[in-house]
ZAGU-718732 format. One record per atom (N, C-alpha, C): residue number from 0; residue in three letters; atom name; x negated, y, z. Coordinates in nm, 3 decimals, always signed. Each point is the difference from the previous one (the first is absolute). Example, Ala and Ser with C-alpha at 12.3 -4.5 7.8 and 13.67 -1.06 7.14 Angstrom:
// residues 2
<0, ALA, N, <-1.319, -0.569, +0.780>>,
<0, ALA, CA, <+0.089, +0.119, +0.000>>,
<0, ALA, C, <-0.090, +0.120, +0.000>>,
<1, SER, N, <+0.035, +0.105, -0.072>>,
<1, SER, CA, <-0.082, +0.119, +0.006>>,
<1, SER, C, <+0.077, +0.109, +0.073>>,
This chain:
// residues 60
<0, UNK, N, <+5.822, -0.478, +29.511>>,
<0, UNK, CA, <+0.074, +0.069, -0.103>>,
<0, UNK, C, <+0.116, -0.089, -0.044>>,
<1, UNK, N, <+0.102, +0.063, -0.002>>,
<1, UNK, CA, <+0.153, -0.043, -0.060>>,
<1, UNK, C, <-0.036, -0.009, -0.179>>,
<2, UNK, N, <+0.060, -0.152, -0.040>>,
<2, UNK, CA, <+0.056, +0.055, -0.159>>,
<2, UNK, C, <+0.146, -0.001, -0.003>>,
<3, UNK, N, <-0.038, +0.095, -0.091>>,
<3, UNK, CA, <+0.200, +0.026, -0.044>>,
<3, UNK, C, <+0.001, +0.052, -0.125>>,
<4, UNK, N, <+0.104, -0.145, -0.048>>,
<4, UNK, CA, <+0.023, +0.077, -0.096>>,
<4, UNK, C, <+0.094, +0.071, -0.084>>,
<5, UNK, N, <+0.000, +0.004, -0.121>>,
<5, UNK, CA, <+0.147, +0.126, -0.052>>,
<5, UNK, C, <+0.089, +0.014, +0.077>>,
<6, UNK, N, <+0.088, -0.088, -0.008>>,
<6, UNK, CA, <+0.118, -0.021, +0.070>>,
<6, UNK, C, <+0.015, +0.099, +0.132>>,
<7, UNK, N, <-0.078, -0.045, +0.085>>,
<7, UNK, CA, <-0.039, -0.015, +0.101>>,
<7, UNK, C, <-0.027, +0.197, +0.018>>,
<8, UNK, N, <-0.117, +0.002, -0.043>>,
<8, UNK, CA, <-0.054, +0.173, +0.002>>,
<8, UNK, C, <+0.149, +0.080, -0.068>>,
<9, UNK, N, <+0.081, -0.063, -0.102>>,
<9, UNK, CA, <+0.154, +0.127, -0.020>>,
<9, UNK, C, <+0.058, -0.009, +0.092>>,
<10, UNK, N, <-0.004, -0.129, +0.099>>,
<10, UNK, CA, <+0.090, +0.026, +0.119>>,
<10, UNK, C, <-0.049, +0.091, +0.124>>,
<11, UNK, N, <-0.133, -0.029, +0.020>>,
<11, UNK, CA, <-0.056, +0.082, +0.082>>,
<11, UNK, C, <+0.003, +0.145, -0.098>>,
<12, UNK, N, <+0.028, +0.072, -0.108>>,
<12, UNK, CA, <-0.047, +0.138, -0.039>>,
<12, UNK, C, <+0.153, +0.078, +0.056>>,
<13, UNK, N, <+0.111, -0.120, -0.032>>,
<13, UNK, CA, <+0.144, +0.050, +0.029>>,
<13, UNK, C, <+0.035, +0.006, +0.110>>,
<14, UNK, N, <-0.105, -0.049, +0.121>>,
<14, UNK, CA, <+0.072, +0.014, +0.151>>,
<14, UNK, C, <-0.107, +0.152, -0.012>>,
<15, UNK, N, <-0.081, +0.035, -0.017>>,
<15, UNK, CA, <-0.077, +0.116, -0.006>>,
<15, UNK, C, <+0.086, +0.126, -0.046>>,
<16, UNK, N, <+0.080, -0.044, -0.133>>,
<16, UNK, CA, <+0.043, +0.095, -0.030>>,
<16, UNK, C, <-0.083, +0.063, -0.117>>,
<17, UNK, N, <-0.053, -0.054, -0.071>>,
<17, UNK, CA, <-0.082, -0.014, -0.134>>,
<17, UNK, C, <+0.010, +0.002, -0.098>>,
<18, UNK, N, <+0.130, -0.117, +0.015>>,
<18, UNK, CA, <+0.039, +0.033, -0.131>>,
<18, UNK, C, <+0.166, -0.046, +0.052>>,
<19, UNK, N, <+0.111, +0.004, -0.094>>,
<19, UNK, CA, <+0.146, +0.022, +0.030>>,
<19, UNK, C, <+0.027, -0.162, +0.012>>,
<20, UNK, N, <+0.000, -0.063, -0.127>>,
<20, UNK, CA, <+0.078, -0.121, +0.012>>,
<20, UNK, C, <-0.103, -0.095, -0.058>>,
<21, UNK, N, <-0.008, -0.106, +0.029>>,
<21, UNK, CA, <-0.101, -0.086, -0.077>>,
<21, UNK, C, <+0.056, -0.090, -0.075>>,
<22, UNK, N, <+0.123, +0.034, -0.069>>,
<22, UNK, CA, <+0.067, -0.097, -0.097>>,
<22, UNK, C, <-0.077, +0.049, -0.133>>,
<23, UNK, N, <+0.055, +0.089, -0.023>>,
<23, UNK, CA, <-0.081, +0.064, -0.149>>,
<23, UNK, C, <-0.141, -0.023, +0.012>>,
<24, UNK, N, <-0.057, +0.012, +0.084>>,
<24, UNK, CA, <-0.183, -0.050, -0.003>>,
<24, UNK, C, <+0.039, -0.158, -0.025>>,
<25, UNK, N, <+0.036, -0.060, +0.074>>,
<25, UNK, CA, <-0.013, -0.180, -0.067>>,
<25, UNK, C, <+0.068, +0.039, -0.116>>,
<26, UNK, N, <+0.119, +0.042, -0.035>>,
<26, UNK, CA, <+0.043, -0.060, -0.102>>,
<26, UNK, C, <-0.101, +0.061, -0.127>>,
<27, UNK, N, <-0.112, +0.104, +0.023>>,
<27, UNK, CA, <-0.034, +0.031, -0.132>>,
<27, UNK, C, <-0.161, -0.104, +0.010>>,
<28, UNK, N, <-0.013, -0.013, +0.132>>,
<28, UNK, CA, <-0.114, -0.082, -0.014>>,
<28, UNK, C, <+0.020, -0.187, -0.099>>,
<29, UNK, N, <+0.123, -0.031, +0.003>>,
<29, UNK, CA, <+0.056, -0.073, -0.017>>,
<29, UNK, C, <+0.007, -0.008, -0.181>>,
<30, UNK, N, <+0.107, +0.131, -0.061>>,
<30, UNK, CA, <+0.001, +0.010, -0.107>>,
<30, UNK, C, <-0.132, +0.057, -0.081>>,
<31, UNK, N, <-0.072, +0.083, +0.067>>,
<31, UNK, CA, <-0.161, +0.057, -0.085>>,
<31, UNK, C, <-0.096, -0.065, +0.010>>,
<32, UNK, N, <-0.029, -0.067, +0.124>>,
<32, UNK, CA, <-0.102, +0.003, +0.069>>,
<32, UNK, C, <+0.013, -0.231, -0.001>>,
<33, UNK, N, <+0.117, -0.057, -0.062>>,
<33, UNK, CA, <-0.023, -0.101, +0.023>>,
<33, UNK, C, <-0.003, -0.089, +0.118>>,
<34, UNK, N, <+0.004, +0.098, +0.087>>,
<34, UNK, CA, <-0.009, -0.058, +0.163>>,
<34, UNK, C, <+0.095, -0.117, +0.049>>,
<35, UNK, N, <-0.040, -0.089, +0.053>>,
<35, UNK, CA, <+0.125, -0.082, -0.024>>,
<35, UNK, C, <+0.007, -0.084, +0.155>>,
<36, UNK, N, <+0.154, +0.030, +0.043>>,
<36, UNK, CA, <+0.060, -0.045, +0.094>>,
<36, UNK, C, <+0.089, -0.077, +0.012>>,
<37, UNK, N, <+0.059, -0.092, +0.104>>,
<37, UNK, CA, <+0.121, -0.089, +0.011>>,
<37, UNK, C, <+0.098, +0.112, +0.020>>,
<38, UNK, N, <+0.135, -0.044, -0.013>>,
<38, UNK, CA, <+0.081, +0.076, +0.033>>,
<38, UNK, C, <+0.012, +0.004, +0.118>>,
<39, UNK, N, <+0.024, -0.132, +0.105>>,
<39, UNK, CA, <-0.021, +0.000, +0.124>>,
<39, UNK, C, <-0.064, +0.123, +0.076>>,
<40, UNK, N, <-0.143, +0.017, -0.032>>,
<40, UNK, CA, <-0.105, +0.124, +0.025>>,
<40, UNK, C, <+0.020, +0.119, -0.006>>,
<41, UNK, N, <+0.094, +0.020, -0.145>>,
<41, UNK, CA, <+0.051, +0.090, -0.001>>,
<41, UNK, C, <+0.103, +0.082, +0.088>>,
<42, UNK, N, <+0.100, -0.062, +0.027>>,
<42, UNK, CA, <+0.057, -0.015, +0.108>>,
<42, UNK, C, <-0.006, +0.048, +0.109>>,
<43, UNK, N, <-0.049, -0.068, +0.073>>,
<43, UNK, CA, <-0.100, -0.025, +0.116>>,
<43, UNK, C, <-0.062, +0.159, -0.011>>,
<44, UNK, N, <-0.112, +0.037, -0.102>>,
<44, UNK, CA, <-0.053, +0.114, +0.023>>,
<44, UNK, C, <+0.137, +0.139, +0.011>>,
<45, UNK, N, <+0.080, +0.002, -0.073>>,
<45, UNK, CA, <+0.152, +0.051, +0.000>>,
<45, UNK, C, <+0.009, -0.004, +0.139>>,
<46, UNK, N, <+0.061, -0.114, +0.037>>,
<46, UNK, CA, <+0.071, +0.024, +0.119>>,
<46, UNK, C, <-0.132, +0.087, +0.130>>,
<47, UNK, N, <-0.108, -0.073, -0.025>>,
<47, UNK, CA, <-0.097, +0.107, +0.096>>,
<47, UNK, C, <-0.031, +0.102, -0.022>>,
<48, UNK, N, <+0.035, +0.049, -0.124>>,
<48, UNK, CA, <-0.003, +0.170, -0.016>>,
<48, UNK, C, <+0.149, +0.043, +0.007>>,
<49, UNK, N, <+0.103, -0.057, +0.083>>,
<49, UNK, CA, <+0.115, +0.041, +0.010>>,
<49, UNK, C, <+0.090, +0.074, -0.113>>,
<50, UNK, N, <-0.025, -0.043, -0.139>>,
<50, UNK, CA, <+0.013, +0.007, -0.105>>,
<50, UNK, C, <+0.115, -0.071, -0.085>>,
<51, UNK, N, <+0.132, +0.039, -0.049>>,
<51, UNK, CA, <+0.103, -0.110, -0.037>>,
<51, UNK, C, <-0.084, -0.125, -0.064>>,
<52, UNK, N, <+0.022, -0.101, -0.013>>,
<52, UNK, CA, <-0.043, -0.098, -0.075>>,
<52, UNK, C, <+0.102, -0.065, -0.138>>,
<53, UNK, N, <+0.105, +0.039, -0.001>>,
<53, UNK, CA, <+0.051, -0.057, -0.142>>,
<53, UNK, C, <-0.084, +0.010, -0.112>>,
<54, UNK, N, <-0.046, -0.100, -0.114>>,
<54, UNK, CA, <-0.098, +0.017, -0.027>>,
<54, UNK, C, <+0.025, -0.098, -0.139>>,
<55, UNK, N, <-0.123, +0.031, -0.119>>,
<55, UNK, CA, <+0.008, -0.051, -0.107>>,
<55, UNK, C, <-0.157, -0.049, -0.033>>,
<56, UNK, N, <-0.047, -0.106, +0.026>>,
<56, UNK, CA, <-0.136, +0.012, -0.014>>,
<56, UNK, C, <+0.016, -0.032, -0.187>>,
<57, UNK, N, <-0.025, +0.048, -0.077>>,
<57, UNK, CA, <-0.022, +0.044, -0.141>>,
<57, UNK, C, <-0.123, +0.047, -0.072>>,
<58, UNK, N, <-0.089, -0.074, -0.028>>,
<58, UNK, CA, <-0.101, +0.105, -0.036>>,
<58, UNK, C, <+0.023, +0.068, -0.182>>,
<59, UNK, N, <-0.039, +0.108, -0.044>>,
<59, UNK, CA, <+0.056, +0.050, -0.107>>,
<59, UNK, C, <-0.126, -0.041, -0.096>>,
């Protein structure tokens, strides 16, 4: 058995076609949910969901 995690499973739901973009999922996991990432990661998950990356990591 594979682990995977968050990150990881929005990228796999968006090559599926699952869900649209996985920016708004990190970014609310981020601001609600506390979730907490490098920006680097962030990034990185961006660019592999072929997703613009200009970016504000900010939490509110």
């Amino acid at each position: 058995m594979k682990v995977a995690g968050a990150l990881e499973i929005l990228l796999l739901a968006k090559r599926q076609k699952l869900v649209i973009d996985v920016r708004p999922i990190m970014d609310n996991l981020i601001n609600q949910a506390s979730f907490r990432i490098s920006q680097q990661l962030y990034v990185g998950v961006l660019d592999a969901a072929n997703e613009e990356r200009n970016i504000e990591l900010t939490k509110n």
